[in-house]
N, C-alpha and C positions, 0 to 999 in steps of 0.2 A: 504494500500500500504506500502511497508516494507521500500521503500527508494522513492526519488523522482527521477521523469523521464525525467529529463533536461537533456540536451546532456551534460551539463559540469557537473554531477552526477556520469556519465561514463567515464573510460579511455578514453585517447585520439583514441585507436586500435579498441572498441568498437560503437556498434552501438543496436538501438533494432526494434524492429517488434509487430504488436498487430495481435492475433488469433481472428476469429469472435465470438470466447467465451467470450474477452476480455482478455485473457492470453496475458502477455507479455513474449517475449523472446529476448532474448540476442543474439550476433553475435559477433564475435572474430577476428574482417579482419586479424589479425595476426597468429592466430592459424588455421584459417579455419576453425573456429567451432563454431555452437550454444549451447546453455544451458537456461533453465529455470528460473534459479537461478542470482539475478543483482550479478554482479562484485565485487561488491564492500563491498554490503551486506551481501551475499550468502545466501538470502532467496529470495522464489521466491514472481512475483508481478503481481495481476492483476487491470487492468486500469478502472476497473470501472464501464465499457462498455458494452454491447454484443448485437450483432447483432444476432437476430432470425429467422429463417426465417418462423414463424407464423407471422410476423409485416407486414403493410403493407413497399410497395417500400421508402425507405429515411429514414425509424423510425430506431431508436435503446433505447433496456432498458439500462437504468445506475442504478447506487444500492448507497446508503449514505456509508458511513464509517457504520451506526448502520445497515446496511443490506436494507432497505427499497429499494424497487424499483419504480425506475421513467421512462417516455418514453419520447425520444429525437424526434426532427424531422428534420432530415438534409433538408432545406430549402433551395436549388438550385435555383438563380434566372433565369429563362430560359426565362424572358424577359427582360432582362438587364437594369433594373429600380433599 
């Protein structure tokens, strides 16, 4: 990741969004514009993440900094325990 993805990272006009790739993108409430590229950095950043859709329902792979990938599993408690 080229910068971190804290909201106080980004301008205050700024905001970001994650792709099911795990691309993150950038939003410019001021200019009305996206971009790839963080604000502040100007290189672009991905989160990590990606959602497949080979996984089952709730999973996602994550990747280390050294590239290795791991599988997540969004654990929704839908019995409210």
């Amino acid at each position: 990741m080229a910068a971190p993805l804290g909201r106080d990272s980004l301008p205050e006009h700024c905001s970001y969004g994650v792709c099911r790739d795990g691309r993150v993108f950038f939003i410019d409430d001021e200019a009305r514009a996206t971009t790839w590229l963080h604000p502040r950095s100007g290189e672009p950043v991905n989160s990590g993440h990606m959602i497949r859709s080979d996984l089952p329902r709730g999973w996602e792979e994550g990747f280390t900094d050294d590239g290795a990938s791991f599988f997540i599993e969004d654990r929704v408690d839908l019995h409210g325990e």
